[in-house]
TIVEX-882745 format. One record per residue (C-alpha): residue in three letters; x, y, z. Coordinates in nm, 3 decimals, always signed. Example, Ala and Ser with C-alpha at 12.3 -4.5 7.8 and 13.67 -1.06 7.14 Angstrom:
<nodes>
NODE  res       px       py       pz
NODE  Ala   +1.230   -0.450   +0.780
NODE  Ser   +1.367   -0.106   +0.714
</nodes>
This chain:
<nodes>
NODE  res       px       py       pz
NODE  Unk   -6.490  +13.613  +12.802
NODE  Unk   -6.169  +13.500  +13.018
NODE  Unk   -5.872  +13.698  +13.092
NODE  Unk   -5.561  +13.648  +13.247
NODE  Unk   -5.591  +13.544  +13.612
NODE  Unk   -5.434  +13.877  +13.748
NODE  Unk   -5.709  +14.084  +13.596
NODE  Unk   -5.462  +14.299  +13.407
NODE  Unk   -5.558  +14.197  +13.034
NODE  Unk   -5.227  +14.139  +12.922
NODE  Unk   -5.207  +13.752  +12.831
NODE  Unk   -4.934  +13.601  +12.988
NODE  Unk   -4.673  +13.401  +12.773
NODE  Unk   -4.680  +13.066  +12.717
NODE  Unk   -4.508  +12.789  +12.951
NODE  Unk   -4.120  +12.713  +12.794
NODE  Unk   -4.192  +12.499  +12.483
NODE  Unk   -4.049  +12.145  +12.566
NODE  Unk   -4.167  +12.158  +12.966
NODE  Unk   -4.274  +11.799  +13.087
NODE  Unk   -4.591  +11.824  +13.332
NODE  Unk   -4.633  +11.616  +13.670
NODE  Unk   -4.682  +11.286  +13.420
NODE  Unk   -4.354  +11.343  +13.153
NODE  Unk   -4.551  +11.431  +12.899
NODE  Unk   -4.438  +11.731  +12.679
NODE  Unk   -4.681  +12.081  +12.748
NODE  Unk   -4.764  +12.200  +12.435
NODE  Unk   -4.896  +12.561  +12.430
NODE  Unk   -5.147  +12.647  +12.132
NODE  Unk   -5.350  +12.952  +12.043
NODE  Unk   -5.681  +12.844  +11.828
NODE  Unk   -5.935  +13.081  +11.694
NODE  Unk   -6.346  +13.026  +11.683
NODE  Unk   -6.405  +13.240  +11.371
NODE  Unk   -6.768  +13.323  +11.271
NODE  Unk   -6.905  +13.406  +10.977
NODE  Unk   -7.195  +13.690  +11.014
NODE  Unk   -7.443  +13.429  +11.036
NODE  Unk   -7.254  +13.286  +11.331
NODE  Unk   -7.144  +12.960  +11.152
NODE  Unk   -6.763  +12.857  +11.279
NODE  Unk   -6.454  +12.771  +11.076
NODE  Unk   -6.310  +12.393  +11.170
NODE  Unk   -6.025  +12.210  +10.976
NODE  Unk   -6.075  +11.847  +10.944
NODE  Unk   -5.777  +11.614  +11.034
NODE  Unk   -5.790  +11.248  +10.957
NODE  Unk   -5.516  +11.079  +11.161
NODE  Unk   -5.478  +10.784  +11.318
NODE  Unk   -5.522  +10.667  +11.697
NODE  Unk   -5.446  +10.798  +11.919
NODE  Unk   -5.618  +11.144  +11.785
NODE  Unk   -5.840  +10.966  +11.533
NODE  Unk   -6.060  +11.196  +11.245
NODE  Unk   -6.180  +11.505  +11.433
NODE  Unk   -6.272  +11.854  +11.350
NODE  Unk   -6.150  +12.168  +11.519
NODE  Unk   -6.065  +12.522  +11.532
NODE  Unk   -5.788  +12.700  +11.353
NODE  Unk   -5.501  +12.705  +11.602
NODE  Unk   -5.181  +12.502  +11.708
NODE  Unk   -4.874  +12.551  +11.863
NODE  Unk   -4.674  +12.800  +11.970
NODE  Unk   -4.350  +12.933  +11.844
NODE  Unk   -4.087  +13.023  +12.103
NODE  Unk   -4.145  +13.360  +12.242
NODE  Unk   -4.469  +13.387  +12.104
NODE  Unk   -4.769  +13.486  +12.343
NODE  Unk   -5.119  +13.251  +12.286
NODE  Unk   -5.255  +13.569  +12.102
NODE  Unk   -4.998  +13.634  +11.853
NODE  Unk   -4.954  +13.240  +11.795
NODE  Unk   -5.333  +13.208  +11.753
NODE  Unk   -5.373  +13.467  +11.478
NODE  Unk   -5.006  +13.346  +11.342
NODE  Unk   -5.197  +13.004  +11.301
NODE  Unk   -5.510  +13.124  +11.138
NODE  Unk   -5.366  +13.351  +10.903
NODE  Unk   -5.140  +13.030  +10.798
NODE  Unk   -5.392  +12.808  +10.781
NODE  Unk   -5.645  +13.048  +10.559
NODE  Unk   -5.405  +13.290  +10.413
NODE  Unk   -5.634  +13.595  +10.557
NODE  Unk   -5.436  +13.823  +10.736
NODE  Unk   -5.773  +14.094  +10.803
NODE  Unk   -5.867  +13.960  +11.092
NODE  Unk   -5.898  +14.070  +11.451
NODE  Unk   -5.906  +13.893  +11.741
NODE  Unk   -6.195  +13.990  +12.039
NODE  Unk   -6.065  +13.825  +12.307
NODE  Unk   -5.980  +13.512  +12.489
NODE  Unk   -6.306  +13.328  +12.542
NODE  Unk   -6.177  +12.945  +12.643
NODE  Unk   -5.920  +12.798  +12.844
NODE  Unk   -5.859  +12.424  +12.797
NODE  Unk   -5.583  +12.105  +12.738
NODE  Unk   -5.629  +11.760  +12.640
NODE  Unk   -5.385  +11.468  +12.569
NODE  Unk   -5.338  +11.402  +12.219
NODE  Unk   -5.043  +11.249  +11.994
NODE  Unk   -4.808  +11.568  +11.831
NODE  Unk   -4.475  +11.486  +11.659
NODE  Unk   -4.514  +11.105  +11.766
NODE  Unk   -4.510  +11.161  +12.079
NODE  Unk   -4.819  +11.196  +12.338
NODE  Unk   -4.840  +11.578  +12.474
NODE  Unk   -5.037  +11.749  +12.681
NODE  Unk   -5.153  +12.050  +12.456
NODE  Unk   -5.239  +12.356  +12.624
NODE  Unk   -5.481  +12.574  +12.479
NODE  Unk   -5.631  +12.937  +12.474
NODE  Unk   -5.921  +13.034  +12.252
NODE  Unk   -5.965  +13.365  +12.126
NODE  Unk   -6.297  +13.447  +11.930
NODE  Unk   -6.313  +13.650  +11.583
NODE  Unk   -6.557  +13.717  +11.310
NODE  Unk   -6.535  +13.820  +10.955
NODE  Unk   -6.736  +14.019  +10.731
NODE  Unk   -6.770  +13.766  +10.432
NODE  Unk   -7.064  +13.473  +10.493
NODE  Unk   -6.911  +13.104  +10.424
NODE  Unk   -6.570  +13.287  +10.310
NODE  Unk   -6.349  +13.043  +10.087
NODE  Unk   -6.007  +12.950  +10.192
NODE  Unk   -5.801  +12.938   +9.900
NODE  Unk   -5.410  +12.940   +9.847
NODE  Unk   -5.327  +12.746  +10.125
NODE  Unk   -5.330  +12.376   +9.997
NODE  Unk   -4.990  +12.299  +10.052
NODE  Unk   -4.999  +12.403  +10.386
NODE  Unk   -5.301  +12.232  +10.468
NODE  Unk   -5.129  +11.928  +10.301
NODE  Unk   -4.797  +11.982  +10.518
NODE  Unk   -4.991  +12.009  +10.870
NODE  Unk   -5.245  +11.724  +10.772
NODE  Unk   -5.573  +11.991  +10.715
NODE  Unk   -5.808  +11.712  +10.474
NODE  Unk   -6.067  +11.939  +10.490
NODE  Unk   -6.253  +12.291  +10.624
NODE  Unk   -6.612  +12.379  +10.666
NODE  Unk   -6.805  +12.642  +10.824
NODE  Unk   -7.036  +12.496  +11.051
NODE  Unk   -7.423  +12.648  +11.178
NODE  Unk   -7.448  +12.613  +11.562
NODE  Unk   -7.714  +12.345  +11.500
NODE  Unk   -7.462  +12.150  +11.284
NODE  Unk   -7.244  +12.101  +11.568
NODE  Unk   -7.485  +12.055  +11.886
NODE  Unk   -7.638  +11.753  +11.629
NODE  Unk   -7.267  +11.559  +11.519
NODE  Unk   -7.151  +11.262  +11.595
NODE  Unk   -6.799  +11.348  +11.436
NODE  Unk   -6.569  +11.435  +11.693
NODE  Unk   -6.506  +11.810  +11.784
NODE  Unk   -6.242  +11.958  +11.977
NODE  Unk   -6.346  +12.094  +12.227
NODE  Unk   -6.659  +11.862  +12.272
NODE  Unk   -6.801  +12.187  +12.420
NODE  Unk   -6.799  +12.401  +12.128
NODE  Unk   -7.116  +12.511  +12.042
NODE  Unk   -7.203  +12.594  +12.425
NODE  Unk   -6.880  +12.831  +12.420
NODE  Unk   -6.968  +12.948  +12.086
NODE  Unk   -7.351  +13.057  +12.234
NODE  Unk   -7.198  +13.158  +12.586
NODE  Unk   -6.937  +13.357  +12.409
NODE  Unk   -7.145  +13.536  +12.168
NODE  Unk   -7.426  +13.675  +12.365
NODE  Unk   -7.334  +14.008  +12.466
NODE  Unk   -7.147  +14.063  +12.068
NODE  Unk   -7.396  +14.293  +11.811
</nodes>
C-alpha cells in the first residue's frame, strides 16, 4: 500500500478543482474504491460512452467535491453509487491519471485508489438506478481475478488485477 509522500499517513487534499496542468487541460481529482467481495472478486460499473472514453469498466470512484480529501470523496462516491454506507476503507493502494473526456471537455483525471472489502459474496446493488442513470452507470458486476487478467473489454486501470493481487497479499 501507498501513502502520502511525507510518510505521515494523513492524505493530502486534492489539487484546487478547475487547475489547468502544463498542457491546459482541466486536473480532475477522483477517489475510486477496489471493493472485494470475500472471495476476492472486485466491484466495476460499466459506462458506455462515446469516443473519446469509449465502453469501459472501472472502479467505483469519481471526482472530487471542493474541500473534500481523495478519501472522503472516494467513499462519498461508493456509497452513492451502491447506496452502502458500511464500508471501510484500508488504505490507499494506487496512484494514477489518465486523459479522458468529463463534462465535454478533455481532463486530466487524477486518481487515488483506496482498497475495501465487504462481508456479503456478489452483494446486490439496489436503490441506486437513478443515480446510475444520472452519472451514465449501464451496468455493475463483480468480477473473479481471472475474469479480468482474461478481458478484452477495456478496464481502467489496465493494471487492475496486478494491483488487486499486489495489494491483497499481506490482507487475512
Amino acid at each position: 500500500m501507498t501513502t502520502d509522500d511525507s510518510g505521515s499517513g494523513v492524505t493530502p487534499a486534492a489539487p484546487l478543482l478547475g487547475a489547468t496542468d502544463e498542457r491546459g487541460l482541466i486536473i480532475r481529482p477522483a477517489g475510486r474504491v477496489i471493493l472485494l467481495d470475500p472471495d476476492d472478486r472486485v466491484l466495476l460499473m460499466r459506462y458506455d460512452d462515446g469516443p473519446p472514453n469509449g465502453v469501459h469498466w472501472c472502479t467505483p470512484g469519481g471526482g472530487l467535491n471542493a474541500g473534500e480529501d481523495y478519501a472522503s470523496g472516494a467513499l462519498r462516491e461508493l456509497t452513492e453509487e451502491t447506496g452502502w454506507a458500511d464500508i471501510t476503507l484500508l488504505g490507499e493502494v494506487h496512484r494514477g491519471e489518465h486523459t479522458m473526456e468529463y463534462a465535454d471537455a478533455i481532463v486530466r483525471q487524477v486518481e487515488r485508489f483506496y482498497l475495501a472489502r465487504t462481508g456479503q459474496a456478489r452483494r446486490e446493488i439496489a436503490g441506486v438506478e437513478q443515480m446510475h442513470a444520472a452519472d451514465g452507470i449501464a451496468a455493475w458486476h463483480w468480477w473473479t481475478l481471472a475474469e479480468l487478467a482474461a478481458t478484452a473489454e477495456a478496464i481502467w486501470p489496465d493494471e487492475l488485477a496486478d494491483l488487486v493481487r499486489s495489494s491483497t497479499r499481506d490482507l487475512p
